[in-house]
C-alpha positions in Angstrom: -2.2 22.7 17.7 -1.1 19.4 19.1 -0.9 16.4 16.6 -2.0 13.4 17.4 -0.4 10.4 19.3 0.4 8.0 16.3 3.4 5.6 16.6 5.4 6.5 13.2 3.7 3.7 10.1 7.9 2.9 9.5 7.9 1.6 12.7 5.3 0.1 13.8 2.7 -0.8 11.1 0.6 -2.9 13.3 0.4 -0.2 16.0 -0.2 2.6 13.7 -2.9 0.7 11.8 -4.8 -0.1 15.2 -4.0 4.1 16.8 -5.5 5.2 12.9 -8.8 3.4 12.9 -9.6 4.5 16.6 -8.7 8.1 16.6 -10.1 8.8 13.1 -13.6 6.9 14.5 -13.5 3.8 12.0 -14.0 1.4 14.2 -13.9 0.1 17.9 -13.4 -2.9 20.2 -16.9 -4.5 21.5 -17.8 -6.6 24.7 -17.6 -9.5 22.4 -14.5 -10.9 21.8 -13.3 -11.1 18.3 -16.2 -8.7 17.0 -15.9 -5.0 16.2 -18.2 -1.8 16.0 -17.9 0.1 13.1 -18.7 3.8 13.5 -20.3 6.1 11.1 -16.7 7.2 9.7 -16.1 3.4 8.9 -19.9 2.5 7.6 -19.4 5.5 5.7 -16.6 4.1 3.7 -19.0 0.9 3.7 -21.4 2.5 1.9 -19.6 4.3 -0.7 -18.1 0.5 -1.3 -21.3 -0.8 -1.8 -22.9 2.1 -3.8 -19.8 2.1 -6.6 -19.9 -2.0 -6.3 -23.8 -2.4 -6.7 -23.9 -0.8 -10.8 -21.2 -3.5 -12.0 -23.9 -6.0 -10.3 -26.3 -5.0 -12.1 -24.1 -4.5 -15.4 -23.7 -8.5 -14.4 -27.8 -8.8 -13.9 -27.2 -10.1 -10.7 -29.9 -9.0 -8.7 -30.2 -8.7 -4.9 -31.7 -10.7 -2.4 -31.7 -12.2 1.2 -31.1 -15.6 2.8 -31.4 -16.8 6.7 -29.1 -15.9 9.0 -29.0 -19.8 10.4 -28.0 -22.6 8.4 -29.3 -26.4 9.2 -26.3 -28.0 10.0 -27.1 -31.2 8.0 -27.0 -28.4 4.5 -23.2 -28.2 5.1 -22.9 -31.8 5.3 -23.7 -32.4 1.8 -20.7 -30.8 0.5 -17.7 -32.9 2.2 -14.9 -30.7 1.5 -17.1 -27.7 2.3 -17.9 -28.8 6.0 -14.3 -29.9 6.3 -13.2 -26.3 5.2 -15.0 -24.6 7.5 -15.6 -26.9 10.9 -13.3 -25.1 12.8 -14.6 -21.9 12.4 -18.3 -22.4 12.8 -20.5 -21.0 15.5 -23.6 -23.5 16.0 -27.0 -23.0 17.8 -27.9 -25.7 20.1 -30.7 -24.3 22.1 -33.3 -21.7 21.6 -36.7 -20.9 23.3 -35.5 -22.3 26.1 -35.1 -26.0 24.3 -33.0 -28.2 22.6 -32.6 -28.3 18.8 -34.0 -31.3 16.8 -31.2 -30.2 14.8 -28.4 -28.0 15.0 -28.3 -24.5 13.3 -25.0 -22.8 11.9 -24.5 -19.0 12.6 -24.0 -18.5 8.4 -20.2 -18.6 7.9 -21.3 -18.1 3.9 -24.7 -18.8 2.7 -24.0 -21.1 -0.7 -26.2 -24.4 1.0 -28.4 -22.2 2.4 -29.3 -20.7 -1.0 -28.5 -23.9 -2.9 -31.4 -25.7 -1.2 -33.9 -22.5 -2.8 -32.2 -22.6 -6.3 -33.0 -26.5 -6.6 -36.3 -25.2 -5.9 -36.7 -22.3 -8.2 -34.8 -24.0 -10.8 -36.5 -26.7 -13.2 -36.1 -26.0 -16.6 -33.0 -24.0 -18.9 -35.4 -21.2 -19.3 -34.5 -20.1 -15.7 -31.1 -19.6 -16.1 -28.6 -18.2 -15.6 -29.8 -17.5 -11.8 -27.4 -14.7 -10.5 -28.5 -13.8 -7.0 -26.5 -11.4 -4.7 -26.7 -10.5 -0.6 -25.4 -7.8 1.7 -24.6 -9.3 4.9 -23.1 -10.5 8.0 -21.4 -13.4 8.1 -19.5 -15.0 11.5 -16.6 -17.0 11.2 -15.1 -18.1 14.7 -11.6 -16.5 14.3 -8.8 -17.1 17.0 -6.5 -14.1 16.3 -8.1 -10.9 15.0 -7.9 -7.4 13.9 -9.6 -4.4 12.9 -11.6 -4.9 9.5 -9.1 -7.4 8.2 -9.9 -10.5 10.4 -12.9 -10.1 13.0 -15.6 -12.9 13.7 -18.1 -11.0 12.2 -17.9 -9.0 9.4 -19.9 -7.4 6.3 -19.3 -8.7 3.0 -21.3 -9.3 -0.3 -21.9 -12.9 -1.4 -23.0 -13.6 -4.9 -24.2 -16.8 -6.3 -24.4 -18.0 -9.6 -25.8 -21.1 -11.9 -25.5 -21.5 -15.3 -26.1 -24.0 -18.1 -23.0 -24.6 -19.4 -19.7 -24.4 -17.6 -18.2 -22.1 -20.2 -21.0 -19.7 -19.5 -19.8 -20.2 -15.2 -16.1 -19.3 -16.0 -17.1 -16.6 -17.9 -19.3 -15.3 -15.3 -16.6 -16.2 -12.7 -13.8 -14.0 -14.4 -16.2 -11.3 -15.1 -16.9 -10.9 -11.3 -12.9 -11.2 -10.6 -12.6 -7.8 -12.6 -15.2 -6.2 -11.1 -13.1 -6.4 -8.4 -9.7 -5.5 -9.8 -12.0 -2.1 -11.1 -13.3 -1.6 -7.3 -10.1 -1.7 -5.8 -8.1 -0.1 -8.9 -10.7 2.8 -10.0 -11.9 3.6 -6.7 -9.9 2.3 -3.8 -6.7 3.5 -5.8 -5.4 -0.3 -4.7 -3.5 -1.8 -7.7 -3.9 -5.6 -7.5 -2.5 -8.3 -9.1 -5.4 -11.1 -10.6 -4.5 -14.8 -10.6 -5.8 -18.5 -9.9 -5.1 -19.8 -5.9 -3.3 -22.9 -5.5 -5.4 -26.1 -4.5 -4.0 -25.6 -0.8 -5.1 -22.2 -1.0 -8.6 -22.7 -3.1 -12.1 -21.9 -1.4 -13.5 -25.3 0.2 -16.0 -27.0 -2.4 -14.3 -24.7 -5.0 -13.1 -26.4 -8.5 -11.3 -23.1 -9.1 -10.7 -19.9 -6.8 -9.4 -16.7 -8.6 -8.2 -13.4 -6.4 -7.2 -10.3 -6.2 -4.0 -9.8 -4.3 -3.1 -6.5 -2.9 0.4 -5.6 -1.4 0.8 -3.2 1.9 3.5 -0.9 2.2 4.9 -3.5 4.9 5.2 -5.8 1.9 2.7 -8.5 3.3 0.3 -9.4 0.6 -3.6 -9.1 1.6 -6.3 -11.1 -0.4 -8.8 -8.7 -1.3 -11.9 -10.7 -3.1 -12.3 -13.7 -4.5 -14.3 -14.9 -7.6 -14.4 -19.1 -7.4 -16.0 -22.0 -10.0 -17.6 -24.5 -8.0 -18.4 -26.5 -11.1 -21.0 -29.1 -9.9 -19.9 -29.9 -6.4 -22.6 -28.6 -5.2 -25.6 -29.2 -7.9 -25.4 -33.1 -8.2 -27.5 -35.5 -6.8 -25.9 -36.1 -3.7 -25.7 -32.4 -2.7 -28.3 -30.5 -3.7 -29.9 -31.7 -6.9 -30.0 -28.8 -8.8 -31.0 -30.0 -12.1 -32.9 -28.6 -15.4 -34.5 -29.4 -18.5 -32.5 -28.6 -21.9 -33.8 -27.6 -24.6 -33.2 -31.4 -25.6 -35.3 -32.1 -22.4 -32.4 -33.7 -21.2 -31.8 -33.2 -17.6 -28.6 -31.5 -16.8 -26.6 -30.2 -13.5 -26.2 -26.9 -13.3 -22.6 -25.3 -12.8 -22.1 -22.7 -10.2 -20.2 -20.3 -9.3 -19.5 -17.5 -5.7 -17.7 -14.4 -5.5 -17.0 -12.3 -2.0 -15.8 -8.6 -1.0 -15.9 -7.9 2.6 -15.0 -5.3 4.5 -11.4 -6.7 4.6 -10.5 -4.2 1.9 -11.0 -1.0 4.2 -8.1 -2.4 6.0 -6.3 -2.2 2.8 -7.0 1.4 2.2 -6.1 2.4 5.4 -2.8 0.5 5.4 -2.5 1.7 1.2 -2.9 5.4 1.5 -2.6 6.7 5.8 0.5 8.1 6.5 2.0 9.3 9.8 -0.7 12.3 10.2 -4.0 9.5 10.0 -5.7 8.0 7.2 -6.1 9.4 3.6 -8.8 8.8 1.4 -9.1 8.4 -2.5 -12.0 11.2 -3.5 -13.8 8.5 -5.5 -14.5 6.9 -2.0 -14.4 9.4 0.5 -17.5 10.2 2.1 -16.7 13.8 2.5 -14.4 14.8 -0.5 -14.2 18.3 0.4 -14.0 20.2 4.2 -15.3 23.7 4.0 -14.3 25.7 7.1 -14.6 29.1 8.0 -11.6 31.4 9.6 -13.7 34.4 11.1 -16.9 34.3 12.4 -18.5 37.1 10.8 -21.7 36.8 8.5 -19.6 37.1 5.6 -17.5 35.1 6.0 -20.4 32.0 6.9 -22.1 32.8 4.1 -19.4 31.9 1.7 -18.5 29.0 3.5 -22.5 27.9 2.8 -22.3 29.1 -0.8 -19.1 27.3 -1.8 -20.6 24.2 -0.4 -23.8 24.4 -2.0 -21.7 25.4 -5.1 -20.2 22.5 -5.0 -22.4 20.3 -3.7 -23.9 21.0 -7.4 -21.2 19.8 -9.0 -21.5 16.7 -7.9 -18.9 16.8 -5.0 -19.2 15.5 -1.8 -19.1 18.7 0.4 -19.8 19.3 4.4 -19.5 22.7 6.0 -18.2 22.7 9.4 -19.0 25.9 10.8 -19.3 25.2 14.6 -18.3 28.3 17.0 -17.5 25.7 19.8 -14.6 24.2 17.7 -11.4 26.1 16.4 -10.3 26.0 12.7 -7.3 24.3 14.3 -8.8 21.7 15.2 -11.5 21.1 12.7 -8.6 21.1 10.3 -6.6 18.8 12.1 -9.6 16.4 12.3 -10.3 16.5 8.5 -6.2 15.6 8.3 -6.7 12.6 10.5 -9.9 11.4 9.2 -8.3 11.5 5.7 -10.7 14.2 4.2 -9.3 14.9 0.5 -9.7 18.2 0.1 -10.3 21.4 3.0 -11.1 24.6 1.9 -10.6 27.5 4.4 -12.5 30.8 4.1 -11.8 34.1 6.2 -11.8 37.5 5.8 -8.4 37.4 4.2 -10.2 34.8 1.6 -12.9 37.2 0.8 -10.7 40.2 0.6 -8.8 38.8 -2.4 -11.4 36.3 -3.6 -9.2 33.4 -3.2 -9.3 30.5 -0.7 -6.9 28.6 0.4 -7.1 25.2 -0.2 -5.0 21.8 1.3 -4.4 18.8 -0.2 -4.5 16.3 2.2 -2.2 13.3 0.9 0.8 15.6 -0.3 0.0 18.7 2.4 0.1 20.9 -0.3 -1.9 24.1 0.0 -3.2 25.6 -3.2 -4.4 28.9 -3.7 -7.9 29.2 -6.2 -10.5 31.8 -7.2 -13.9 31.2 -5.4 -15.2 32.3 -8.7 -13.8 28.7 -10.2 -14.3 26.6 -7.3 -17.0 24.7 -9.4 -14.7 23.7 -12.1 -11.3 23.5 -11.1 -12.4 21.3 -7.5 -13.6 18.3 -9.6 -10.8 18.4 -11.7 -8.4 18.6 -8.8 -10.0 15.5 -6.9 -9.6 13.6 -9.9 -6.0 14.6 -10.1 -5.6 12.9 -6.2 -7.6 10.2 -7.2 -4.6 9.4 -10.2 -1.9 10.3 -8.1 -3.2 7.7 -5.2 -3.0 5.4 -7.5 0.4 5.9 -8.9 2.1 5.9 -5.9 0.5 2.9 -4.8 1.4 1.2 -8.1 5.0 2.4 -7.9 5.6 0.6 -4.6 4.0 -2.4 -5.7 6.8 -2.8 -8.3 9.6 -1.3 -6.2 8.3 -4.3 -3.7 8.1 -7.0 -6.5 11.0 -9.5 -7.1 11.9 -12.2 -8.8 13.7 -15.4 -7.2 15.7 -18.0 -9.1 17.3 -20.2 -6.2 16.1 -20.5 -2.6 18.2 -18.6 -0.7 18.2 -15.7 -3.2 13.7 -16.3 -1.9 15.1 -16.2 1.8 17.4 -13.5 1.4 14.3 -11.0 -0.1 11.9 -12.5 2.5 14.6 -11.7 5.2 15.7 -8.2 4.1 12.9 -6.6 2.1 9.4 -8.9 2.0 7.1 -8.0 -0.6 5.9 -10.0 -3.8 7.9 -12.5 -4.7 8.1 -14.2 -8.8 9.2 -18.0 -8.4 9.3 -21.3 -10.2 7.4 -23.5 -8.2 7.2 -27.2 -9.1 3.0 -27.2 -7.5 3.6 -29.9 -5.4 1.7 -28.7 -1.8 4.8 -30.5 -0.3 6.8 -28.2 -1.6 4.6 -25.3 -0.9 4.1 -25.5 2.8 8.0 -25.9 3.5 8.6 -23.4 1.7 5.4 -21.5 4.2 7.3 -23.1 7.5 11.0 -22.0 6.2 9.9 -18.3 4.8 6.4 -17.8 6.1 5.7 -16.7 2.5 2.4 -18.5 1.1 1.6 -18.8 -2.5 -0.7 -16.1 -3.3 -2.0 -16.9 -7.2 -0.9 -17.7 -10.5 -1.0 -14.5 -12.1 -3.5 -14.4 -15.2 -2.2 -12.2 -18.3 -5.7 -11.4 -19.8 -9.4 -11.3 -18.6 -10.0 -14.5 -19.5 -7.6 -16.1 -16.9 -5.2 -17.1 -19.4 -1.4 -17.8 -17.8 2.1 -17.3 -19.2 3.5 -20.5 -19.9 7.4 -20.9 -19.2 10.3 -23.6 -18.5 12.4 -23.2 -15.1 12.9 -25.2 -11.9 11.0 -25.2 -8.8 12.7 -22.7 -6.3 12.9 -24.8 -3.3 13.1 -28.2 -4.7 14.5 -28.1 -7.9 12.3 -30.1 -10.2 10.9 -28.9 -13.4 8.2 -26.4 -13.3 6.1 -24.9 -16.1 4.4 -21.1 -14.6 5.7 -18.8 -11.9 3.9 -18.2 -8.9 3.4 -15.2 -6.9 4.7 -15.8 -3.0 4.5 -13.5 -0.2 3.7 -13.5 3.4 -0.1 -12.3 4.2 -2.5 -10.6 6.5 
């Protein structure tokens, strides 16, 4: 059976990444530039983010909702910074109906005015809060240079909005979302992350604070992977959009707000994470099939147990598909499940049924395993589980082997140079600072890593690695997507 035609991921990540998500149908190109389509295989993964995400939501009470696609133009005005952050990228409606606007509409690049101008309607007294109100969508941002799921013009994502009383009760609420994120991409993406507080270079625009997760690739470029931000009351004064409320002291207050974002940016991190030189592989918690059952023989047996396995463990709990079509050989039904990064594929023949065992492959180690159809129940969940740990493991163990610390410059250009990956610097948090060391190294500051839940940060004494001048935290650099 003939493998496919994938460029080696040593030597070519970039090609690799772009063969992998075409030939395992995640994704293709569409007539419009900068835009992809995501196929079943891709949605699929989609969902499954969306249906582990959605119960840590709701753990949050944040409750679901949906806002207009277009966006008065004059709403992003009212935030200065906001408007400035995002001008480039914005895709504007000037006609429609065959006329001229009164006013130009924004194709939403993110929804906070749009949803801003509602909660300083819906909010008038301290008994409404906190408002916590989340959307699936589509947002279009008008990018110049783009790739599959990690930088299109138009991708999914979830937005959440929040306004609060107090800005203790924000931060709170803004740290809490930035580990439901570490948990999404941890516990079920098998992604370890590193969570931490963006620079002000690097901050959302209108943000007082951004918080991220930051992922490393097996290239050693660093991928943001959600973000959790306090917007404190940039956005709720007078001269934006007036959300106010009545105390219990009927004193009127300004509320303080907070957004947090996942988009479909982090599939491109799972491919990239787990996929190896035979296609993608999947972590069971998020695979949309877990388990492959294919038959050997075509007898009536032989298709019955493939049926009853599946229903067996369909029962379980397990997500399990039968593929039992005459028209396809096991060869290359198994060789599909490889590339499409199935975890499990059981294979049942007469062989199988003779000695009332199946053979089963593993599909990120190729191992094959021998079990009792008699146990398939019990000892499947356990072993999907087992992949799900092991994922993760490896992933974490070449995060740290592709973690280093710097203590001069060149020691930072020499890493960046020879091995790339996360680098732990002194750096002094002047921006001037910061972007020579981007135009020098390419290498961007990625956060300030937080030690707790709470965002706290290790305090230290050291220099500044490119300049020299006293600095008080290390940062975490790296090049990204």
């Amino acid at each position: 059976m003939a493998k496919r035609d994938l460029t080696p991921k040593s030597e070519s990540m970039s090609k690799w990444y772009t063969q992998v998500i075409q030939q395992a149908k995640l994704a293709d190109y569409s007539p419009v530039k900068g835009c992809m389509v995501i196929r079943p295989n891709g949605y699929g993964l989609w969902e499954h983010i969306q249906q582990s995400y959605q119960p840590m939501l709701s753990a949050m009470r944040v409750k679901n909702a949906y806002f207009p696609l277009f966006i008065p133009m004059s709403f992003l005005e009212k935030e200065a910074d906001h408007v400035e952050g995002f001008a480039p990228e914005l895709a504007v409606v000037t006609h429609a109906g065959g006329e001229e606007l009164t006013e130009k509409l924004v194709v939403r690049p993110t929804s906070e005015t749009i949803m801003y101008h509602m909660y300083s309607k819906w909010i008038q007294s301290h008994r409404d809060l906190p408002l916590k109100i989340n959307q699936w969508n589509n947002v279009v941002r008008w990018e110049k240079r783009t790739n599959f799921f990690l930088r299109t013009t138009e991708f999914l994502w979830q937005e959440a909005h929040s306004a609060h009383a107090t800005q203790a009760e924000a931060l709170t609420t803004m740290y809490d979302a930035l580990e439901s994120y570490r948990k999404i991409s941890e516990d079920f993406l098998a992604i370890p992350v590193v969570k931490g507080r963006k620079s002000e270079s690097e901050k959302f625009a209108g943000a007082v604070v951004t918080t991220t997760i930051e992922a490393l690739m097996p290239d050693g470029k660093a991928l943001q992977s959600g973000t959790s931000h306090h917007l404190g009351q940039n956005f709720s004064k007078a001269k934006a959009f007036n959300i106010s409320f009545q105390d219990s002291s009927d004193t009127l207050q300004y509320v303080w707000q907070n957004s947090w974002g996942l988009s479909t940016r982090i599939i491109g991190a799972l491919i990239m994470t787990h996929g190896d030189d035979e296609g993608l592989v999947l972590p069971p918690r998020i695979a949309p099939t877990q388990v492959l059952v294919v038959n050997a023989t075509k007898d009536q047996e032989t298709l019955d147990t493939v049926a009853t396995i599946t229903d067996v463990l369909i029962q379980e709990e397990v997500r399990a598909e039968a593929n039992t079509e005459i028209a396809t050989s096991m060869g290359w039904k198994i060789n599909d499940a490889e590339l499409e990064g199935i975890p499990l594929v059981i294979v049942v023949g007469a062989r199988e049924l003779a000695s009332g065992k199946v053979s089963v492959s593993v599909r990120y180690n190729h191992e094959k395993i021998s079990m009792d159809i008699a146990t398939l129940g019990q000892t499947i969940p356990k072993l999907l589980e087992d992949i799900q740990l092991a994922l993760f493991d490896a992933a974490k163990q070449r995060q740290e082997a592709l973690t280093f610390e710097a203590s001069t410059f060149d020691d930072f250009k020499k890493i960046m140079t020879e091995n790339r990956g996360f680098i732990k610097a002194f750096w002094c948090e002047d921006t001037a600072c910061e972007t020579a060391i981007k135009e020098e190294t390419k290498a961007t500051t990625r956060c300030l890593p937080f030690t707790n839940h709470e965002g706290d940060v290790e305090e230290a004494h050291g220099t500044c690695v490119h300049c020299g001048k006293p600095a008080t935290h290390t940062w975490l650099f790296a090049q990204a997507y």
